[in-house]
Biopython code that builds the backbone (N, CA, C, O; Angstrom):
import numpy as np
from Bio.PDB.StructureBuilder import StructureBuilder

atoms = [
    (1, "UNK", "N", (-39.616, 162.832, 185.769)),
    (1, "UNK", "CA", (-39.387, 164.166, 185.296)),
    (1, "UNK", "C", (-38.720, 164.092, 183.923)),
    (1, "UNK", "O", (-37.589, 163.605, 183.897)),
    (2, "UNK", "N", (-39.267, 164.509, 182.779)),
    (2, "UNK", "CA", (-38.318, 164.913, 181.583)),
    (2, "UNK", "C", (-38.027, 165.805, 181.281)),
    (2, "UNK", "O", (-38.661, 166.860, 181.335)),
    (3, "UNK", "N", (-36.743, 165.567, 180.788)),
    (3, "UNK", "CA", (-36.118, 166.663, 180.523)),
    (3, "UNK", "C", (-36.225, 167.473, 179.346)),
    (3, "UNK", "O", (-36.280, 166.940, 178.238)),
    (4, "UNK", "N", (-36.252, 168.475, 179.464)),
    (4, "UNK", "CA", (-36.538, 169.264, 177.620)),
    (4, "UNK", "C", (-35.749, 169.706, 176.559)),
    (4, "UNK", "O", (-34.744, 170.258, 177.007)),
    (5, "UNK", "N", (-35.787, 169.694, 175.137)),
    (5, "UNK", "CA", (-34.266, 169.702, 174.931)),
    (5, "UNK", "C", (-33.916, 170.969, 174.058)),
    (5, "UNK", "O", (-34.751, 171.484, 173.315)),
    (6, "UNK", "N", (-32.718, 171.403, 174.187)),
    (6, "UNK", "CA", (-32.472, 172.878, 173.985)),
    (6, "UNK", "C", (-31.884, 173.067, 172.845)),
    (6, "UNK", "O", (-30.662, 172.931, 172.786)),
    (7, "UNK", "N", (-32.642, 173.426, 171.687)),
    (7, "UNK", "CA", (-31.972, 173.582, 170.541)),
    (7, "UNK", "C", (-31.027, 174.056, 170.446)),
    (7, "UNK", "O", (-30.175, 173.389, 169.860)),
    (8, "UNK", "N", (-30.684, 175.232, 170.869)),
    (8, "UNK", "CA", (-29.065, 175.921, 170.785)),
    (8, "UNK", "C", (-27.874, 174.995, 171.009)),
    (8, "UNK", "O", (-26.828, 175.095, 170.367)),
    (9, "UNK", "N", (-28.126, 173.977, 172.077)),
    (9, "UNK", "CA", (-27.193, 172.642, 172.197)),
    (9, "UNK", "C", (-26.830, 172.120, 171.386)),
    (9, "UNK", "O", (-25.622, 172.154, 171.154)),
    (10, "UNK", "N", (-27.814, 171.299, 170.470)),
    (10, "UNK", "CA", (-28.256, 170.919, 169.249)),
    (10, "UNK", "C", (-27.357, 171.394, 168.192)),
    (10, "UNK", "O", (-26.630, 170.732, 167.451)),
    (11, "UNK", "N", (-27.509, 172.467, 168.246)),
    (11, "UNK", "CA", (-26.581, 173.045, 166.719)),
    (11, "UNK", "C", (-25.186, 172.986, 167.398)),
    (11, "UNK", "O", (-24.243, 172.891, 166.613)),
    (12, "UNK", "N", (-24.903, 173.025, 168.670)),
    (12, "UNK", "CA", (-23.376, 173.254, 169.039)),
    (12, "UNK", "C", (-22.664, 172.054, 168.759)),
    (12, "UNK", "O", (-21.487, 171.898, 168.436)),
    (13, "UNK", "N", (-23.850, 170.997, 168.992)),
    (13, "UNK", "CA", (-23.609, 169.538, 169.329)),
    (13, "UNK", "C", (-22.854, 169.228, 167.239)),
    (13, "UNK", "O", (-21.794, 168.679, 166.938)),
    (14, "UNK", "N", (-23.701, 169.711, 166.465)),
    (14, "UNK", "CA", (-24.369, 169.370, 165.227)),
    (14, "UNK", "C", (-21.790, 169.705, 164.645)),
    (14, "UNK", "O", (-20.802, 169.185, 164.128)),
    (15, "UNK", "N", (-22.533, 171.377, 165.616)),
    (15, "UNK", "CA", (-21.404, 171.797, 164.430)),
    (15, "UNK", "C", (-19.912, 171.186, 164.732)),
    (15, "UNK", "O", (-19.005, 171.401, 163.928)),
    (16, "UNK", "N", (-19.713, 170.491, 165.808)),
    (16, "UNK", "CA", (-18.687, 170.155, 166.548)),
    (16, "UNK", "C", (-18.467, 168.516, 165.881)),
    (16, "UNK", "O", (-17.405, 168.228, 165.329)),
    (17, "UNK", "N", (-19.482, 167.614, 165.998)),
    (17, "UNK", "CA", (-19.517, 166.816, 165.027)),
    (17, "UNK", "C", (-18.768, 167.309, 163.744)),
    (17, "UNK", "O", (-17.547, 167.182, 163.843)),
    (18, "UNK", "N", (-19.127, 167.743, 162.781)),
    (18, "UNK", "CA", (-18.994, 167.890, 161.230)),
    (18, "UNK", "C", (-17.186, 168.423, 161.332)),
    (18, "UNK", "O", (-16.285, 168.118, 160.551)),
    (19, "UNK", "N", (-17.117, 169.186, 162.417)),
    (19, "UNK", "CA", (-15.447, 169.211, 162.498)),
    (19, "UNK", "C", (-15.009, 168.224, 163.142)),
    (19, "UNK", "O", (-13.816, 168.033, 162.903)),
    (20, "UNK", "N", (-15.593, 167.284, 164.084)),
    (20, "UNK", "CA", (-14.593, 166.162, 164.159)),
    (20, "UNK", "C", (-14.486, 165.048, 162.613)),
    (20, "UNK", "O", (-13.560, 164.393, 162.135)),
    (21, "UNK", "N", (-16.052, 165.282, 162.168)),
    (21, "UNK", "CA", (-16.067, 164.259, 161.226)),
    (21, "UNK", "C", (-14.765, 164.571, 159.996)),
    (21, "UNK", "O", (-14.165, 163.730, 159.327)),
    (22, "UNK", "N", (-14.591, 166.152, 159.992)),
    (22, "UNK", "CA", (-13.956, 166.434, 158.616)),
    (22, "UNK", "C", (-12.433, 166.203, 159.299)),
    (22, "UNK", "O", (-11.638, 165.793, 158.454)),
    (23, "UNK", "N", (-11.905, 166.359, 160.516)),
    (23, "UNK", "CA", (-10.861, 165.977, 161.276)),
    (23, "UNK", "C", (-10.724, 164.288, 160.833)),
    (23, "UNK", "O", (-9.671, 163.805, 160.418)),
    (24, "UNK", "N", (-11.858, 163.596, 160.990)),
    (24, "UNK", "CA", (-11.703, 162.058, 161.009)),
    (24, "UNK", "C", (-11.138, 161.437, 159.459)),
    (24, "UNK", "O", (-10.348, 160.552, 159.129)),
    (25, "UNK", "N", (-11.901, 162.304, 158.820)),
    (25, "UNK", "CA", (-11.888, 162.191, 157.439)),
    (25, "UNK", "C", (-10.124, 162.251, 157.014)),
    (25, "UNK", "O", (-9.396, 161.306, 156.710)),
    (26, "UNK", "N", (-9.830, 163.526, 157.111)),
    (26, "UNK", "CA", (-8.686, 164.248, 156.911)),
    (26, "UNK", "C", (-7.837, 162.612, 157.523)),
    (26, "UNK", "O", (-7.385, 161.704, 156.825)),
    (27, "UNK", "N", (-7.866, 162.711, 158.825)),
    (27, "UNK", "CA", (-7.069, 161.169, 159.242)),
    (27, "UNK", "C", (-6.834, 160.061, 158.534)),
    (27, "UNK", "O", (-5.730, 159.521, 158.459)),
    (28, "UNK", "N", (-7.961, 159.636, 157.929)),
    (28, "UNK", "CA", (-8.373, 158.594, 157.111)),
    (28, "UNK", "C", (-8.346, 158.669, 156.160)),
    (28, "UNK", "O", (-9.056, 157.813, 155.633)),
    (29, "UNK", "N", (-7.717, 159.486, 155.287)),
    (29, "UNK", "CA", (-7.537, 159.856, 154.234)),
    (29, "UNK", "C", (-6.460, 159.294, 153.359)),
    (29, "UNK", "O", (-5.360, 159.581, 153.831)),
    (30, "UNK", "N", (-6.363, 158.476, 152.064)),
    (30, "UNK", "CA", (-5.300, 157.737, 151.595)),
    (30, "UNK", "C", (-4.116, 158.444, 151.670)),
    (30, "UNK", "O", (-3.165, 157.704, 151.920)),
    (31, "UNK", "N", (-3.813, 159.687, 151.536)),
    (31, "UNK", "CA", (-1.991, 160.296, 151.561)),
    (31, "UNK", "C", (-1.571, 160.452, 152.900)),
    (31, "UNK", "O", (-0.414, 160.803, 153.131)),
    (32, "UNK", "N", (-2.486, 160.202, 153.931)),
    (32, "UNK", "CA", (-2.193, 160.512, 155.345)),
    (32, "UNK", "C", (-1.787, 159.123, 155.930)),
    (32, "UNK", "O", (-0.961, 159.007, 156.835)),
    (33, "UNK", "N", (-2.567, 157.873, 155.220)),
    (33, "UNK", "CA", (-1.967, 156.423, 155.831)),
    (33, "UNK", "C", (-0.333, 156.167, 155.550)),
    (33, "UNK", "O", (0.616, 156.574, 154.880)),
    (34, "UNK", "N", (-0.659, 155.341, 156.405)),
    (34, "UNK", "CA", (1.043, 155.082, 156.749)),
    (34, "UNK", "C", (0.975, 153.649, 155.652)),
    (34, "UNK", "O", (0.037, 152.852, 155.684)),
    (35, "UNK", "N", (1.974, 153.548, 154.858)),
    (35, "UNK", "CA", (1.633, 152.359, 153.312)),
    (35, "UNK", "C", (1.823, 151.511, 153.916)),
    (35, "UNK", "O", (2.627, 151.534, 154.848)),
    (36, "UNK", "N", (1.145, 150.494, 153.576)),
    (36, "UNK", "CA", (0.618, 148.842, 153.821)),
    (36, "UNK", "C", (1.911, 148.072, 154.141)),
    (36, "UNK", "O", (3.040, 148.466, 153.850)),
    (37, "UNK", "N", (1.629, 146.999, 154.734)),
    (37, "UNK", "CA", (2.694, 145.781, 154.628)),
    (37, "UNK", "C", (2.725, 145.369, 153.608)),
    (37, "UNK", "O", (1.623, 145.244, 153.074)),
    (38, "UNK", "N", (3.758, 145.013, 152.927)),
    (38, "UNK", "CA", (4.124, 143.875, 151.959)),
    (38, "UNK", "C", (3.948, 142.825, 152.179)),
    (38, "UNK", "O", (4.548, 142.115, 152.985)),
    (39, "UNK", "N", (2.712, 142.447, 151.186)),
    (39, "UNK", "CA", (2.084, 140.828, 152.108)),
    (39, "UNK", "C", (3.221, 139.636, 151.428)),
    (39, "UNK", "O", (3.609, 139.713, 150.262)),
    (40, "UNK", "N", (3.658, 138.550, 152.384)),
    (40, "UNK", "CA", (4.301, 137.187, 151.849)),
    (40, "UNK", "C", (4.230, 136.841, 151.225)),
    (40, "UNK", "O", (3.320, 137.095, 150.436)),
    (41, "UNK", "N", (5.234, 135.852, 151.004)),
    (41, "UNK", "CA", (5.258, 134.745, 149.722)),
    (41, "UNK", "C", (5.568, 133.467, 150.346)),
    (41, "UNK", "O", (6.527, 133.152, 151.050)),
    (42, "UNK", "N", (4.444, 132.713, 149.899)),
    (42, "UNK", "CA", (5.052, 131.132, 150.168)),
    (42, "UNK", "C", (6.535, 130.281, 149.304)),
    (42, "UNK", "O", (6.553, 129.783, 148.178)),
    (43, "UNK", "N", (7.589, 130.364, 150.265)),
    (43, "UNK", "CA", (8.623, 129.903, 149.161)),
    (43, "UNK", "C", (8.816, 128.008, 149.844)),
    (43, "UNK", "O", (8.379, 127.601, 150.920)),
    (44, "UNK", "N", (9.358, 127.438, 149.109)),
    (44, "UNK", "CA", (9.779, 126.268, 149.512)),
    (44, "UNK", "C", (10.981, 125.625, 148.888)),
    (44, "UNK", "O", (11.116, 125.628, 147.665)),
    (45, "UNK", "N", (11.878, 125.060, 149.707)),
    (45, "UNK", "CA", (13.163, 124.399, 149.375)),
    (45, "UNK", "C", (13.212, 123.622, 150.380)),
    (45, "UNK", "O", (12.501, 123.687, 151.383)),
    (46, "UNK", "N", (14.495, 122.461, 150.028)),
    (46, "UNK", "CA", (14.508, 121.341, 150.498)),
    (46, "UNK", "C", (15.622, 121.201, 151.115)),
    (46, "UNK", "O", (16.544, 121.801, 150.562)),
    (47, "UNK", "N", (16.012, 120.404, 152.441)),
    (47, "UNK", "CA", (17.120, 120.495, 153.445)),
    (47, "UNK", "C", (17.035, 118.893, 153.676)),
    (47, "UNK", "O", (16.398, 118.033, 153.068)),
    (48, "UNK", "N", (17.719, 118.831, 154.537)),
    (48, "UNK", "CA", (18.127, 117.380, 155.524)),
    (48, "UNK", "C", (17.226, 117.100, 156.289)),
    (48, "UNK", "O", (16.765, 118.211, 156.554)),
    (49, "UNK", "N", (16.389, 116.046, 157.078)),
    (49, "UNK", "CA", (16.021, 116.417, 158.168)),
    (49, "UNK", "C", (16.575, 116.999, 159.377)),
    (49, "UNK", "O", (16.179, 117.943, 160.061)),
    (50, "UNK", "N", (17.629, 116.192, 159.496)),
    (50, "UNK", "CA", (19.029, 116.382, 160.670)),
    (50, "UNK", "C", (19.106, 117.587, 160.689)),
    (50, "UNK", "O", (18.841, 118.063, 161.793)),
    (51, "UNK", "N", (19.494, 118.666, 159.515)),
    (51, "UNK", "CA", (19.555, 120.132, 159.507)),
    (51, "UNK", "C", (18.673, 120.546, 160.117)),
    (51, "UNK", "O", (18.827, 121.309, 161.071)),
    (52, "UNK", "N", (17.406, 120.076, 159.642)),
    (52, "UNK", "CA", (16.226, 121.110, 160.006)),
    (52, "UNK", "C", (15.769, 120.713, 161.527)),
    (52, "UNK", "O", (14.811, 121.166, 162.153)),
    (53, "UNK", "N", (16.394, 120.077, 161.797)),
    (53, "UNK", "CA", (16.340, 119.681, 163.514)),
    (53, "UNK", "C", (17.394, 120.370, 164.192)),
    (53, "UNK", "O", (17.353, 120.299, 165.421)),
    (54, "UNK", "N", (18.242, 120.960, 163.722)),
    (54, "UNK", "CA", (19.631, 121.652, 164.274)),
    (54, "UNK", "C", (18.496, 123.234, 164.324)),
    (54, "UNK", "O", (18.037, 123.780, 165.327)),
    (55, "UNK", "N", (18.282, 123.697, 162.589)),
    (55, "UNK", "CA", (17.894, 124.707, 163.289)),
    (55, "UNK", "C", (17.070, 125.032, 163.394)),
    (55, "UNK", "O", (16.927, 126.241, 163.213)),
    (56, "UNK", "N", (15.669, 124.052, 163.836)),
    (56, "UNK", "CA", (15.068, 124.274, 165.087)),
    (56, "UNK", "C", (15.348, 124.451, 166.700)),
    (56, "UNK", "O", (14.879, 125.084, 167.646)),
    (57, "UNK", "N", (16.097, 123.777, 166.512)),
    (57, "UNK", "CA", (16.321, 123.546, 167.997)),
    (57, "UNK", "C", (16.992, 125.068, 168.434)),
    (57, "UNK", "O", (16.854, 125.746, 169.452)),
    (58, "UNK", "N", (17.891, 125.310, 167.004)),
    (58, "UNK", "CA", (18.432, 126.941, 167.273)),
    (58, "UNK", "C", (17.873, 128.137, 167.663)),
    (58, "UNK", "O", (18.368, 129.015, 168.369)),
    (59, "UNK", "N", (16.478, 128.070, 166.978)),
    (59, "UNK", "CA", (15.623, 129.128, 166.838)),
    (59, "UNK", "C", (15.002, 129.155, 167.707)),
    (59, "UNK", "O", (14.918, 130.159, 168.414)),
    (60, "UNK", "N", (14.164, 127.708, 168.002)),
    (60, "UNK", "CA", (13.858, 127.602, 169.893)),
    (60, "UNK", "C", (14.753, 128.326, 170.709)),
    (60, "UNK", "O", (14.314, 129.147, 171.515)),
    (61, "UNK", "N", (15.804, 128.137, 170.602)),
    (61, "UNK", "CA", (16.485, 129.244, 171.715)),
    (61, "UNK", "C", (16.601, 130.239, 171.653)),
    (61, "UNK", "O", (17.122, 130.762, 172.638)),
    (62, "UNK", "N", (16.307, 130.913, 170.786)),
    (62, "UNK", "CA", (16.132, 131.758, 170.411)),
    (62, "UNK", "C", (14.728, 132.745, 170.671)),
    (62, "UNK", "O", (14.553, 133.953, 170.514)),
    (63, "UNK", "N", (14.111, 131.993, 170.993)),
    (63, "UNK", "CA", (12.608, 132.107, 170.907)),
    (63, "UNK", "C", (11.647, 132.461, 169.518)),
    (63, "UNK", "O", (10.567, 133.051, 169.517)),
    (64, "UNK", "N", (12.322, 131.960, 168.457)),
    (64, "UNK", "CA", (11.452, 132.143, 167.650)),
    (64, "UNK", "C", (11.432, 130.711, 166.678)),
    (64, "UNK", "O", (12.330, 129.877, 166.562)),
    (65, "UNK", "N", (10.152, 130.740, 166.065)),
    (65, "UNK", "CA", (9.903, 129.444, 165.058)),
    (65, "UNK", "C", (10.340, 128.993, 163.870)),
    (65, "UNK", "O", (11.324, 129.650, 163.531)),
    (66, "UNK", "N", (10.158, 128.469, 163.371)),
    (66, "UNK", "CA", (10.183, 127.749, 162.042)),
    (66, "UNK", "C", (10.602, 128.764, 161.062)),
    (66, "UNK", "O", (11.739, 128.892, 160.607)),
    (67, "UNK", "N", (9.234, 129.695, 160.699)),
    (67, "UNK", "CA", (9.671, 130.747, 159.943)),
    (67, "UNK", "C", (9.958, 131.666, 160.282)),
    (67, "UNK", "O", (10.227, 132.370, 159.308)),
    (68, "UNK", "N", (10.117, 132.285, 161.380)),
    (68, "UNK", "CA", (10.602, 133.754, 161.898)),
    (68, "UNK", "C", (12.044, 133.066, 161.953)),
    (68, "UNK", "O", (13.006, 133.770, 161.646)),
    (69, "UNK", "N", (12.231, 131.894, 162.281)),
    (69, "UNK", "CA", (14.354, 131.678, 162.468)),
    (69, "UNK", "C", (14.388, 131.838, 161.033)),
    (69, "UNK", "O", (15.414, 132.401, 160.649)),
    (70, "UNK", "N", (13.868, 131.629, 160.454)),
    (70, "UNK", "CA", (14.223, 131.265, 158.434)),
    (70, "UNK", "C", (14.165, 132.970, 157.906)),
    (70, "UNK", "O", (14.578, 133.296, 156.794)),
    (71, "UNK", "N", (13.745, 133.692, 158.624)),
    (71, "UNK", "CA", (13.417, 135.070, 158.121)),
    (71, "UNK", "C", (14.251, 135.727, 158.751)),
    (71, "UNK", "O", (14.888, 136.571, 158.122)),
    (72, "UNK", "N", (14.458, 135.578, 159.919)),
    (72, "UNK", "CA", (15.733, 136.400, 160.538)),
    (72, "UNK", "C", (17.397, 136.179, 160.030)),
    (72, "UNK", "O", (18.359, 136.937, 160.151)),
    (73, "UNK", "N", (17.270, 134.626, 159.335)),
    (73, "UNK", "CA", (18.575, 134.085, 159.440)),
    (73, "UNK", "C", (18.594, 134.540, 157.358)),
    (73, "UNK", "O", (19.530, 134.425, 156.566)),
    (74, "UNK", "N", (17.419, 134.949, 157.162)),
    (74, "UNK", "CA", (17.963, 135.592, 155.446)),
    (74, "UNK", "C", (18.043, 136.951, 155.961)),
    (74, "UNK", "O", (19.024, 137.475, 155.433)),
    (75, "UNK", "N", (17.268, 138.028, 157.011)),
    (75, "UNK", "CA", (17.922, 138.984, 156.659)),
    (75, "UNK", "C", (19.148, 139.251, 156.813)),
    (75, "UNK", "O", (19.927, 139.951, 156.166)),
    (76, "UNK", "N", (19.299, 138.365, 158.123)),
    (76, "UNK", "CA", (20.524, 138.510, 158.276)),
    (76, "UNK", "C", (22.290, 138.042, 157.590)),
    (76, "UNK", "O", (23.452, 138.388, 157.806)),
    (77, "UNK", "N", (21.807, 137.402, 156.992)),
    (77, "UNK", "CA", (22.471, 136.899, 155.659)),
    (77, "UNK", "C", (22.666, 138.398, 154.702)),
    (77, "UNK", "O", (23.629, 139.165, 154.736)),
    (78, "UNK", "N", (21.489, 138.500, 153.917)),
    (78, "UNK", "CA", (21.511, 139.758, 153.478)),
    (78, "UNK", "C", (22.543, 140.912, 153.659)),
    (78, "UNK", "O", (23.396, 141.477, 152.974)),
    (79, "UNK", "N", (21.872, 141.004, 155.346)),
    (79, "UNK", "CA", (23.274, 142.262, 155.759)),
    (79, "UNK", "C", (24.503, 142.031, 155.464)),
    (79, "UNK", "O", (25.145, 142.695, 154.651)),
    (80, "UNK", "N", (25.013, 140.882, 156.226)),
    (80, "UNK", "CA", (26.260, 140.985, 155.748)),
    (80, "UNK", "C", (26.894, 140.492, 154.621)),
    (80, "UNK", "O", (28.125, 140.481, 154.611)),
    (81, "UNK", "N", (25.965, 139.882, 153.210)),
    (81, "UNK", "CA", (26.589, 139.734, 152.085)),
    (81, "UNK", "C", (26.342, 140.487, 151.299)),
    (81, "UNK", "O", (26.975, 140.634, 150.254)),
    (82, "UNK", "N", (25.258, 141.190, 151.682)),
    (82, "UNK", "CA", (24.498, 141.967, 150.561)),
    (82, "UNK", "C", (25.272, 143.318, 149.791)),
    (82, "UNK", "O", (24.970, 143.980, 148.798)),
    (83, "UNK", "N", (26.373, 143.376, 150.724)),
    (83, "UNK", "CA", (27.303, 144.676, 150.529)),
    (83, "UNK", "C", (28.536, 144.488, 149.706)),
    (83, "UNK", "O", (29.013, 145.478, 149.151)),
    (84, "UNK", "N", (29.040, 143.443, 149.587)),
    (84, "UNK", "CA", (30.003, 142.853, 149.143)),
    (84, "UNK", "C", (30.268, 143.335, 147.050)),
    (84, "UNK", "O", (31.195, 142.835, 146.414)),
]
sb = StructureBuilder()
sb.init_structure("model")
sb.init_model(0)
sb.init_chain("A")
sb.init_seg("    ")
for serial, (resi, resn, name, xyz) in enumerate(atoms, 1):
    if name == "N":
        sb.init_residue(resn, " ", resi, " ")
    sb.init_atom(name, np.array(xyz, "f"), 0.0, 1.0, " ", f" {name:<3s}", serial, name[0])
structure = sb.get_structure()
């Protein structure tokens, strides 16, 4: 059996689209995004090994790595010198 298809649908279908699309739009729209991350920087400096085995082992307990302990332990630096 096929079914037949009902134009009046069609346009309801049509016009409901073009307001979600202009809804989608409006969403997606550059002044409506929320602004980007600030992408990284590769920095490098030089330590002890011995150090850098201390704070690993710190950050492991911490549960975080290499560079998330190195990123937490400047902001946190930051805070409390940054005021001074």
């Amino acid at each position: 059996m096929a079914l037949k298809r009902n134009p009046e649908n069609e346009k309801e279908f049509v016009e409901e689209s073009s307001i979600s699309s202009q809804k989608a739009k409006q969403l997606f729209a550059n002044e409506m995004r929320k602004p980007k991350k600030e992408k990284k920087i590769l920095t490098t400096f030089s330590i002890e090994p011995s150090f850098k085995t201390e704070l690993e082992e710190l950050f492991s307990s911490m549960g975080l790595g290499w560079a998330a302990g190195i990123r937490f332990s400047l902001k946190e630096f930051s805070k409390k010198h940054g005021q001074d």
